[in-house]
C-alpha positions in Angstrom: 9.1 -21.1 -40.4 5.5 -21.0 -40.5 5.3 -18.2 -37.7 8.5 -15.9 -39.5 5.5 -16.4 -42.7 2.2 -15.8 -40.8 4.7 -12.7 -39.2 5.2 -11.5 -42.5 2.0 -11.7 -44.0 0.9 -9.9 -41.0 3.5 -7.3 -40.0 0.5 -3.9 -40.3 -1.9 -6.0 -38.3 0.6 -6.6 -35.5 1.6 -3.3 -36.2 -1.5 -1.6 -35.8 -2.2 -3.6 -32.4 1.0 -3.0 -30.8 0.1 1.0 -31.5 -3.6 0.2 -29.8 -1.9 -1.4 -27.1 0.9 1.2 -26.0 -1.8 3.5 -26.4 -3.9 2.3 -24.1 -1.4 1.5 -21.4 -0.2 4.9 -22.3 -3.5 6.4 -21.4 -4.2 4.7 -18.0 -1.2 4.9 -17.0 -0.7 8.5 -17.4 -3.9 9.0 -15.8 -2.6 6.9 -12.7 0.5 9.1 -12.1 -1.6 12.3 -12.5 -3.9 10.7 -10.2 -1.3 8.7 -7.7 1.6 11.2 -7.8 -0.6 13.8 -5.5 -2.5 11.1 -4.3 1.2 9.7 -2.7 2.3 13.4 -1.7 -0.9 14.3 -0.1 -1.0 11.6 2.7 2.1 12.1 3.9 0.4 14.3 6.1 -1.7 11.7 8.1 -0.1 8.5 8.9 -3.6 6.9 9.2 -4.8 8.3 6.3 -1.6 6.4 4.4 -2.1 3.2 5.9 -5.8 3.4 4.9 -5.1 4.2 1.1 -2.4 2.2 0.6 -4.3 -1.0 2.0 -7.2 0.2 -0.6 -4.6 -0.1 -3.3 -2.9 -3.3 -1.7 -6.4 -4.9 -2.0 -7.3 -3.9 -5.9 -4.1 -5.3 -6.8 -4.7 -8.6 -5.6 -8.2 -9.1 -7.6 -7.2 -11.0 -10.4 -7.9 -9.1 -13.5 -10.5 -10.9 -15.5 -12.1 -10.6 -12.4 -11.4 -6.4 -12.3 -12.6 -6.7 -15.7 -16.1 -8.7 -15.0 -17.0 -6.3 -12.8 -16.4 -3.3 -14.8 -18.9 -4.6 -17.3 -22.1 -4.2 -15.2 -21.2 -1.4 -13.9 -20.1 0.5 -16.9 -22.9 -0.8 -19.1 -24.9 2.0 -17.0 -23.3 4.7 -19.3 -23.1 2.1 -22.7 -19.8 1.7 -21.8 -19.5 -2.0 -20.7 -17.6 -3.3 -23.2 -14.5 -2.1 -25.2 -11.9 0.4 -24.0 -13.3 2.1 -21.2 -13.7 -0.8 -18.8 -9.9 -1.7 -19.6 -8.8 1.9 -19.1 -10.3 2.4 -15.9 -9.0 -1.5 -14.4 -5.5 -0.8 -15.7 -5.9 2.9 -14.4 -6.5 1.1 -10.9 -3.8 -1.2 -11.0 -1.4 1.5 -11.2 -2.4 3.3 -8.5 -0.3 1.4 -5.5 3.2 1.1 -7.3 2.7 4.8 -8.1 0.9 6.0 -4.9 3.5 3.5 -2.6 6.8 4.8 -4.3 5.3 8.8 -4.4 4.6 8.5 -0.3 7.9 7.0 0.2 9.9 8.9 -1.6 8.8 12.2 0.1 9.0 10.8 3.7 12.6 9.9 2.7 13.7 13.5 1.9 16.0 14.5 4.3 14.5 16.4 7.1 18.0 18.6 6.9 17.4 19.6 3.1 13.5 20.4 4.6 15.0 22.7 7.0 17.6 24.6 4.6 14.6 25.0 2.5 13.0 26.7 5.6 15.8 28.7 6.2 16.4 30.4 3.2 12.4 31.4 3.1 10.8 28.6 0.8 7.1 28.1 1.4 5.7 24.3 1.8 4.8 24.4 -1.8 8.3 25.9 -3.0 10.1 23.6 -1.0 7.4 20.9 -2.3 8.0 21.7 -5.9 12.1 22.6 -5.6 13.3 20.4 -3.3 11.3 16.9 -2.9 9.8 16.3 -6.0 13.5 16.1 -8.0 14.7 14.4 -5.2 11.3 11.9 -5.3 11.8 12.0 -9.4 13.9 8.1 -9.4 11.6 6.1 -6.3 8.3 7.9 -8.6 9.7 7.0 -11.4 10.8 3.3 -10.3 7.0 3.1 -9.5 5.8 4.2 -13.4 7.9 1.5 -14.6 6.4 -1.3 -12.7 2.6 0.2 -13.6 3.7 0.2 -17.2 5.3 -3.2 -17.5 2.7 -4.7 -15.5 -0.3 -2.9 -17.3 1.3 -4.3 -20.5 0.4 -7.7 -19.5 -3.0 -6.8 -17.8 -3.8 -5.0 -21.1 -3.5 -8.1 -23.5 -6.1 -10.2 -20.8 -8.3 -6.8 -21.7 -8.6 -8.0 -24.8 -11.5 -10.5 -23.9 -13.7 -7.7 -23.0 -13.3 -6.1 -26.7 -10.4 -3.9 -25.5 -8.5 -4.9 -28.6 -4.7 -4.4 -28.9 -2.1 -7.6 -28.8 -4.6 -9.3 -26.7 -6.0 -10.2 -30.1 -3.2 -12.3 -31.3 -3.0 -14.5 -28.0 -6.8 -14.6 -28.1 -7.2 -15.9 -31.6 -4.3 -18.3 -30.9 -6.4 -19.8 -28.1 -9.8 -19.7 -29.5 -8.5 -21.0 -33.5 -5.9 -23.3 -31.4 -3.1 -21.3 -33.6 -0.1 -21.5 -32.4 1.1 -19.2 -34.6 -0.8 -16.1 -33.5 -0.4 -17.4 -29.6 3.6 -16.9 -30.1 3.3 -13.6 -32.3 1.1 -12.2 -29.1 2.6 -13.4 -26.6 6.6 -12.6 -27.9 4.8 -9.3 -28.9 3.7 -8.6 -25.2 7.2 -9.5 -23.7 9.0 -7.2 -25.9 7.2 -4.1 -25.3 7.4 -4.8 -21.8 11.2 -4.9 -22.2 11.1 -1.9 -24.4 9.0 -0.1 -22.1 11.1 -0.4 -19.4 14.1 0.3 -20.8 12.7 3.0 -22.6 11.4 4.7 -19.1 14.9 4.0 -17.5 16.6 6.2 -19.8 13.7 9.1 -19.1 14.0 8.3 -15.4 17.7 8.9 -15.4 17.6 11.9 -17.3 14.9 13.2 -14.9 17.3 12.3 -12.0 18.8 15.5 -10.8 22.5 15.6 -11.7 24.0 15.5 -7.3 21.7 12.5 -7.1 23.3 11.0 -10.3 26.6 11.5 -8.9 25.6 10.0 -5.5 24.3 6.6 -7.1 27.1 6.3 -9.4 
C-alpha cells in the first residue's frame, strides 16, 4: 500500500522521467540504426572488413556499462560535456551498434542470389536493386536487431542515471541511496514495462514494415 501511495503522490514525476527516458533511448538508438543500418550493408562487400567490425562491436558490448560510462567522463569533459546526457547518449549509441550492424550484414547476405539476378535482368542498378529489392526483404532481421538495441538500451539507460543522465534511473537510484524501497520498486517495475512496451510496440511497426509475400511466407 505504501508504494500504490508514494505512486500516487508521484504519478507527474514518474511521468516526466519515463518521457526523459524513452527520449533518450529514442535518440541513441535512432542514431545507431542511421549509423549501423549502412554500416551493416556496406561490409558486405569485404568479408575481412565484416569480421573486423563486427569483432569491434562484439568487444564494446562486453564492457560493462558503468564502466562505458566512466570512461566517457574524461573524455567528454574535454568539450564540458562529461556529465549528463551526452556521455549516456553516445555509450547507449555504441551499444546498439552490433545488434543493428550484425542483423543489417546478415540480412543482406541472405537475400537470395536468384531475386539479385532477376533484379539484374530486368536492368536494376546495384543501388535500385539495393533500395527495391534487399532492403524490404532485410526490413524483419533489421528490425529484430532495433528491438534488441531498444530493450536493452532501456536497461543500460536507467544505470545512466549515476552519471546525471536522469530519466527512471532516478527512481532506482534514490531507492538505493535513501534505502527506499518504495522508489527502488516504482523504477525498477517502471524500467521492465517500457521494455515490454517497447518491444511490443516495435513488433507491430516491424510487421507492418514486412513486405506483404514475406508476411504470407512466415505465416
Amino acid at each position: 500500500m505504501e508504494i500504490l501511495a508514494y505512486l500516487a503522490d508521484n504519478l507527474d514525476v514518474l511521468t516526466n522521467r519515463t518521457l526523459e527516458h524513452v527520449i533518450l533511448v529514442g535518440f541513441a538508438v535512432g542514431l545507431a540504426v542511421v549509423t549501423g543500418v549502412p554500416i551493416g550493408i556496406a561490409i558486405t562487400q569485404n568479408q575481412r572488413v565484416a569480421d573486423m567490425v563486427l569483432y569491434v562491436a562484439s568487444m564494446i558490448i562486453t564492457i560493462p556499462s558503468i564502466a562505458l560510462f566512466g570512461v566517457m567522463i574524461p573524455i567528454l569533459s574535454l568539450i564540458g560535456q562529461g556529465i549528463g546526457y551526452l556521455p549516456a547518449i553516445v555509450a547507449v549509441l555504441l551499444y546498439s551498434q552490433l545488434p543493428i550492424i550484425r542483423n543489417t550484414y546478415t540480412a543482406i547476405n541472405d537475400v537470395d542470389p536468384a531475386l539479385r539476378e532477376a533484379a539484374r535482368g530486368v536492368g536494376m542498378s546495384a543501388v535500385q536493386r539495393l533500395r527495391m529489392v534487399e532492403i524490404p526483404l532485410a526490413v524483419p532481421v533489421i528490425m529484430a536487431g532495433v528491438r534488441t538495441a531498444v530493450v536493452m538500451n532501456i536497461g543500460v539507460m536507467a544505470i545512466a542515471t549515476y552519471i546525471g543522465a536522469g530519466g527512471l534511473g532516478t527512481f532506482i537510484s534514490r531507492g538505493i541511496s535513501q534505502s527506499d524501497p518504495r522508489q527502488l520498486v516504482i523504477g525498477a517495475v517502471a524500467v521492465s514495462l517500457l521494455a515490454i512496451a517497447a518491444d511490443f510496440g516495435l513488433l507491430g511497426l516491424q510487421r507492418r514494415l514486412t513486405p506483404r509475400g514475406l508476411q504470407r511466407t512466415g505465416g
